[in-house]
Backbone bond lengths (Angstrom), bond angles and torsions (degrees), N, CA, C in turn:
res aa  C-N    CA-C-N  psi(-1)  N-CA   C-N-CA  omega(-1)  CA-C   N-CA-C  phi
1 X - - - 1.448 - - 1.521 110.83 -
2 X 1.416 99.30 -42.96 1.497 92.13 -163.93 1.921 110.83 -70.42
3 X 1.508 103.41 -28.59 1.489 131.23 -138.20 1.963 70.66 -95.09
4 X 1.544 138.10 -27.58 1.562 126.93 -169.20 1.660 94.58 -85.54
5 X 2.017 113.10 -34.27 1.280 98.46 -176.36 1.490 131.83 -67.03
6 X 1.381 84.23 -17.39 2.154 106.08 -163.28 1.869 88.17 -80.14
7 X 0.910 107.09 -48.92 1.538 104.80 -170.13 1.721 106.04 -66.42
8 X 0.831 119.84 -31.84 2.017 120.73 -177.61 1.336 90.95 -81.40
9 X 1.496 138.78 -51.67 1.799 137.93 165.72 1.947 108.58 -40.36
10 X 0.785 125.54 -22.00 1.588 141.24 172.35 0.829 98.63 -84.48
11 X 1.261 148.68 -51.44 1.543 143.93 -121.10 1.945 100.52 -118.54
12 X 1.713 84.25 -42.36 1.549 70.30 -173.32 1.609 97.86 -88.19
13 X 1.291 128.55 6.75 1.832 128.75 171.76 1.322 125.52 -70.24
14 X 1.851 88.25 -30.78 1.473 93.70 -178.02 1.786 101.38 -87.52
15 X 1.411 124.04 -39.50 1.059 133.96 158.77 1.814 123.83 -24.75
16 X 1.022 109.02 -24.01 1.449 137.89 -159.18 1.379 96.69 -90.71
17 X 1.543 98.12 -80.49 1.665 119.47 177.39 1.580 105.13 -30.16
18 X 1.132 97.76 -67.24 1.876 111.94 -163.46 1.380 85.62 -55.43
19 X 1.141 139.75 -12.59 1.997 109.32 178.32 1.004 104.61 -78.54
20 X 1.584 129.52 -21.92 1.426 130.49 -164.58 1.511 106.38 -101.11
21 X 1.499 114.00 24.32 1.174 113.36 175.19 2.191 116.11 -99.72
22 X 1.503 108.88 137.04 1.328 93.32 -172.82 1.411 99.16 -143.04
23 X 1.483 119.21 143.00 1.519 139.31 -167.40 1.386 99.41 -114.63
24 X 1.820 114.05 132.99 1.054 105.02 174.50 1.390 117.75 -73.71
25 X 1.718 120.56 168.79 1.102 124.73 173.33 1.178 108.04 -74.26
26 X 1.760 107.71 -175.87 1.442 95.25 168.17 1.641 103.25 -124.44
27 X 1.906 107.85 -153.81 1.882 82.26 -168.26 1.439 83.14 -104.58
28 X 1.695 94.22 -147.84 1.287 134.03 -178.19 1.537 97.42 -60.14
29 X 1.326 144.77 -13.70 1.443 123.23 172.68 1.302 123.74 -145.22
30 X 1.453 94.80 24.44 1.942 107.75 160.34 1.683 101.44 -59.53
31 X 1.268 97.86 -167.39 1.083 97.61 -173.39 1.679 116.80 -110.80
32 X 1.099 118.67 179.37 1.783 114.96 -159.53 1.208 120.84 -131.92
33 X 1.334 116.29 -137.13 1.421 99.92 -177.40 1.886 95.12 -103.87
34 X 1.157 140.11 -17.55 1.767 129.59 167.53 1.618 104.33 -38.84
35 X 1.827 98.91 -58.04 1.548 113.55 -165.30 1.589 118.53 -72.34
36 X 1.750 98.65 -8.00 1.182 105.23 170.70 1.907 119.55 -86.69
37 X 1.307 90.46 -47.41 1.601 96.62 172.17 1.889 114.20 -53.16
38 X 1.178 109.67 -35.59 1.228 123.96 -158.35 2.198 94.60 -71.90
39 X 1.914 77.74 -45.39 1.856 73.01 -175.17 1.522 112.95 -77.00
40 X 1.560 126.90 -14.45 1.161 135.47 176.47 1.810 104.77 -60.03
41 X 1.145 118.37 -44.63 0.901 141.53 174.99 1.358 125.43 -30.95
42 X 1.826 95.23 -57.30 1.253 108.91 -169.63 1.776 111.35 -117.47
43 X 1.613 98.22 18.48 1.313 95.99 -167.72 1.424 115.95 -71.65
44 X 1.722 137.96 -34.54 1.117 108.89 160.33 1.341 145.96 -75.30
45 X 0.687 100.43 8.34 1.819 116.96 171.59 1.688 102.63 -86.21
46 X 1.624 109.57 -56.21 1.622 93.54 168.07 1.503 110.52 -63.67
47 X 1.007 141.95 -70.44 1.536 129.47 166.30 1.398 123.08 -3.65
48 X 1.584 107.36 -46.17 1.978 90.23 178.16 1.493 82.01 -80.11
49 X 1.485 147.75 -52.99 1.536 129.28 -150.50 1.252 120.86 -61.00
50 X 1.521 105.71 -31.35 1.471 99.88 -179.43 1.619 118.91 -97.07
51 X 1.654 116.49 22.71 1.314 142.35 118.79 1.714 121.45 -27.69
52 X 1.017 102.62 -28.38 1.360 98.70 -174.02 1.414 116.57 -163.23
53 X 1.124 122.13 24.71 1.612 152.93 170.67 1.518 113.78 -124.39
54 X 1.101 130.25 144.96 1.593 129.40 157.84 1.606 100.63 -110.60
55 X 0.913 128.55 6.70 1.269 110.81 176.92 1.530 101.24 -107.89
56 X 1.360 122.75 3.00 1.817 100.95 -174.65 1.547 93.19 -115.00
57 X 1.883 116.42 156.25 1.600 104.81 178.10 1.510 72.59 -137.95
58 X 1.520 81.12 173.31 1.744 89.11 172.73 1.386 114.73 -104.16
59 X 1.615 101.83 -3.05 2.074 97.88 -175.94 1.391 89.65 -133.78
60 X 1.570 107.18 117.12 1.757 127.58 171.85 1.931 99.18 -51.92
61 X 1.308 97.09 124.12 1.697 95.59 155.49 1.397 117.68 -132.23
62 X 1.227 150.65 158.50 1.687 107.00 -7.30 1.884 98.93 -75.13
63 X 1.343 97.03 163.12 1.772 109.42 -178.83 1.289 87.59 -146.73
64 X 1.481 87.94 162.26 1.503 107.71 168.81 1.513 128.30 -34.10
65 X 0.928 92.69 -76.27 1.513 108.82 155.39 1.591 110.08 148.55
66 X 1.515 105.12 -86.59 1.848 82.15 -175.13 1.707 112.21 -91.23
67 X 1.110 106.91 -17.06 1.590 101.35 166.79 1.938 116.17 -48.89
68 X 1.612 102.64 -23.25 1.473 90.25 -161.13 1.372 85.89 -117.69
69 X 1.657 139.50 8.27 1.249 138.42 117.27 1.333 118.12 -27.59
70 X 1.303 116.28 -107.12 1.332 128.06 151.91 1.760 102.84 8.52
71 X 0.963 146.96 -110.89 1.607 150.38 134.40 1.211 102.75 51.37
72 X 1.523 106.80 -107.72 1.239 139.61 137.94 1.731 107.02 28.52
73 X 1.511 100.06 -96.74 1.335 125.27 -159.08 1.528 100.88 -77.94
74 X 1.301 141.92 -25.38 1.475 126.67 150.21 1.432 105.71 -82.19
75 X 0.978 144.15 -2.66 1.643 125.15 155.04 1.502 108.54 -78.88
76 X 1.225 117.37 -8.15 1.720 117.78 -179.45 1.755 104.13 -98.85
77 X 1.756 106.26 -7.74 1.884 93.80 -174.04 1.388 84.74 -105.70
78 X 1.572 138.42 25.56 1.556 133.59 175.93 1.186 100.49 -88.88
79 X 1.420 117.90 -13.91 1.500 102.70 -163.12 1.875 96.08 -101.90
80 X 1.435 133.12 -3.09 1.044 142.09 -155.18 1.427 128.63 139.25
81 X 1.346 98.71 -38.79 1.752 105.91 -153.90 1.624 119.52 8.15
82 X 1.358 99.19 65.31 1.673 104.57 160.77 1.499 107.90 47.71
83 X 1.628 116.17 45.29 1.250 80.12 176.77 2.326 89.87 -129.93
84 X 1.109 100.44 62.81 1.218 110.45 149.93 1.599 149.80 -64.66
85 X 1.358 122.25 111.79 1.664 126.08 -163.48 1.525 97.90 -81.59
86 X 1.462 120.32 138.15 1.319 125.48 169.80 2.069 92.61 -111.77
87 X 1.327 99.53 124.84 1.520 98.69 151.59 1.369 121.89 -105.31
88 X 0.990 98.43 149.70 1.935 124.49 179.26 1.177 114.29 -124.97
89 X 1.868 110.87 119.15 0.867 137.95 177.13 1.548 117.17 -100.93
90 X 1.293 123.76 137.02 1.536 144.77 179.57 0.922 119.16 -89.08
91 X 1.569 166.32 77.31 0.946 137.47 152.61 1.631 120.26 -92.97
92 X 1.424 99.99 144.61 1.489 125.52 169.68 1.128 129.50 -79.91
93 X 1.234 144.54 112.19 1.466 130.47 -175.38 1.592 89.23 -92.01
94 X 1.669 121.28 115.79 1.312 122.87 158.50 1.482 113.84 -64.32
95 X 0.920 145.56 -47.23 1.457 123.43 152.94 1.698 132.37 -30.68
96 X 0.998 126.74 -51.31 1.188 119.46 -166.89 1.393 101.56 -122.34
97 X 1.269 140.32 -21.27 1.142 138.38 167.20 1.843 119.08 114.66
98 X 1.304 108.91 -3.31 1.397 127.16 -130.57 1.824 74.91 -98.33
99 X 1.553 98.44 153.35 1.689 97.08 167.80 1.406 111.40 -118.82
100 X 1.485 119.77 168.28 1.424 97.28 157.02 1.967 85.55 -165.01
101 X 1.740 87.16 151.48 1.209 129.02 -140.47 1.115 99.17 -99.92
102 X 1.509 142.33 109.33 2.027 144.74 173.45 1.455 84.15 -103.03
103 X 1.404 105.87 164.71 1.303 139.59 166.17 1.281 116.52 -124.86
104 X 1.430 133.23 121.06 1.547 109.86 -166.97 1.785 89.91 -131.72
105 X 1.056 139.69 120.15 1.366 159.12 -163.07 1.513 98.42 -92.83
């Protein structure tokens, strides 16, 4: 009990801290939300490169900020962004009562 309260007293301290945390902006010719879509785009492919590069990242800093968020994060739902339907099918055997369960992707 005591050892779940001490750990959530940590948690929300460090929680605390991090509000008082601040990143500079960037200027008039960082990059935006085009350079953001563009890197959204290409971010897993930079992801395996900068696997084995230090010089390549997949998110430009400093940026604008949420414009090249914004960018960014719909160049990352081009590739899918997880948003796949699974249907499920029922069948009943009227004879015996028994069901059985497909998954069709």
């Amino acid at each position: 009990m005591k050892r779940s309260i001490l750990t959530m007293a940590a948690f929300g301290a460090l929680l605390l801290l991090s509000a008082c945390a601040e990143r500079p902006m960037g200027g008039p010719h960082d990059p935006a939300l085009v350079r953001g879509l563009i890197d959204g785009l290409l971010a897993p492919i930079s992801f395996v490169i900068s696997l084995f590069s230090d010089t390549v990242r997949m998110y430009a800093y400093p940026n604008i900020g949420r414009w090249y968020d914004l960018g960014f994060l719909i160049g990352l739902s081009a590739w899918g962004g997880g948003a796949s339907t699974v249907t499920r099918y029922v069948y009943v055997d009227r004879r015996t009562g028994r069901t059985l369960d497909i998954e069709n992707r």
